[in-house]
C-alpha positions as CSV (number, residue, x, y, z in Angstrom):
1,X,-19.2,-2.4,12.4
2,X,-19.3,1.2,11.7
3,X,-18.2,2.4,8.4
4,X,-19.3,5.5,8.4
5,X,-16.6,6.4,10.7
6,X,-13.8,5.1,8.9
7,X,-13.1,9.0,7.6
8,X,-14.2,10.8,10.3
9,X,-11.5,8.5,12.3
10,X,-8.7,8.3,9.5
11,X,-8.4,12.3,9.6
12,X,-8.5,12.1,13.7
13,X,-5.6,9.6,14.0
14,X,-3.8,11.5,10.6
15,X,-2.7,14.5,13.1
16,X,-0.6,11.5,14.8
17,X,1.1,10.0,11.7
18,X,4.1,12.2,9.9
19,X,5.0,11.1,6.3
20,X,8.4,9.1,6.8
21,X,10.6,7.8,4.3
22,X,12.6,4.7,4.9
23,X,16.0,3.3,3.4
24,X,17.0,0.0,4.7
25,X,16.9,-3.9,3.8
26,X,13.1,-4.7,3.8
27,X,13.7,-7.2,6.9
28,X,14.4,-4.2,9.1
29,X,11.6,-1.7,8.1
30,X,8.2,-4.0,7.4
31,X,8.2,-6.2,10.4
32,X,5.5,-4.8,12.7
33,X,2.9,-6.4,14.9
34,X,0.0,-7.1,13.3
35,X,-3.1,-7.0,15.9
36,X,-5.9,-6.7,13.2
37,X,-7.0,-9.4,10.9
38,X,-7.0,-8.5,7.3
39,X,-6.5,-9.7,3.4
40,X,-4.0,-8.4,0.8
41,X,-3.3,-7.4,-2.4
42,X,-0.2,-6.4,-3.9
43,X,0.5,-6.1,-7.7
44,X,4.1,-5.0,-9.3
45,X,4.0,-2.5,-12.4
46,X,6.7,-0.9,-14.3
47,X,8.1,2.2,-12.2
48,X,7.5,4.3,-14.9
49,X,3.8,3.4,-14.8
50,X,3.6,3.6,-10.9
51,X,2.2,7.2,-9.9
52,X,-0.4,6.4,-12.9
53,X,-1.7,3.2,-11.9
54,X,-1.5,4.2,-8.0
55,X,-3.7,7.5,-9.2
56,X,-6.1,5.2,-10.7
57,X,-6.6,2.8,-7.7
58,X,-7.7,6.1,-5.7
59,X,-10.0,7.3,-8.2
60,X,-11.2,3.5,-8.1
61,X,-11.7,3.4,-4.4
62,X,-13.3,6.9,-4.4
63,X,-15.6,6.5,-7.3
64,X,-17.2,3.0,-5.6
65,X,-16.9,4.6,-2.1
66,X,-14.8,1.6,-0.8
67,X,-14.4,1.6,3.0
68,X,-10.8,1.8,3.3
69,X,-9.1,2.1,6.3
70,X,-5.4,1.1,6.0
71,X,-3.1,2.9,4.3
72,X,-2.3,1.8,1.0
73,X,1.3,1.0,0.5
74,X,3.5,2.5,-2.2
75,X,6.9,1.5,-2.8
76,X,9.6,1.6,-5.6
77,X,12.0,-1.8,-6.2
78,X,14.8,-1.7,-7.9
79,X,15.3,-4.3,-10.7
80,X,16.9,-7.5,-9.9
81,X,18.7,-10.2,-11.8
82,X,16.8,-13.0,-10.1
83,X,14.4,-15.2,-13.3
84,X,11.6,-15.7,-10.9
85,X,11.3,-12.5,-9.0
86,X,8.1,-10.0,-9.8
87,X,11.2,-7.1,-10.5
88,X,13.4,-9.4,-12.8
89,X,15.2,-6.8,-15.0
90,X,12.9,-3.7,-14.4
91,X,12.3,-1.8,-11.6
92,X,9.2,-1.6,-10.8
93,X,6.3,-0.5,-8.3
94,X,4.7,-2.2,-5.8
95,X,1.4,-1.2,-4.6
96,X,-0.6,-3.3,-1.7
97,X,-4.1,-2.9,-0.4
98,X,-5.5,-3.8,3.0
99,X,-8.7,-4.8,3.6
100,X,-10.0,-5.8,7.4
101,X,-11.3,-9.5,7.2
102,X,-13.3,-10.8,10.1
């Protein structure tokens, strides 16, 4: 209802969340409540492309002034042996975007 806010509230609630690295089987790190409705994307590149390609969604979401609010999601896989996974035989990066849906 009220974009405008959306920085002015992400730098408020920032003082409350500390960087945190995690190291587990995905099971026991993702689950979470999910109170908020909302649609995502999530697209796998090469690792060695991921910094790059996570540098150019920002510069994407800055340059059209895209009301973000959730964090966008990061993460390194390692390769797996497994013909129809998204990391079969190179490890890769997984980026995901949240957008609130009504």
């Amino acid at each position: 209802k009220f974009p405008a806010l959306n920085p002015h509230l992400q730098k408020l609630l920032g003082v409350f969340v500390k960087p945190t690295t995690y190291v587990d089987w995905s099971s026991k790190i993702f689950p979470t409540p999910r109170h908020t409705r909302f649609n995502e994307m999530e697209y796998q590149i090469p690792a060695t492309q991921g910094l790059a390609c996570l540098d150019e969604v920002i510069y994407t979401l800055r340059q059209h002034k895209a009301p973000v609010f959730f964090p966008i999601e990061y993460r390194y896989v390692k390769g797996d042996d497994i013909w129809l996974s998204p990391f079969y035989q190179q490890d890769s990066a997984s980026i995901s975007i949240h957008q609130y849906h009504k």
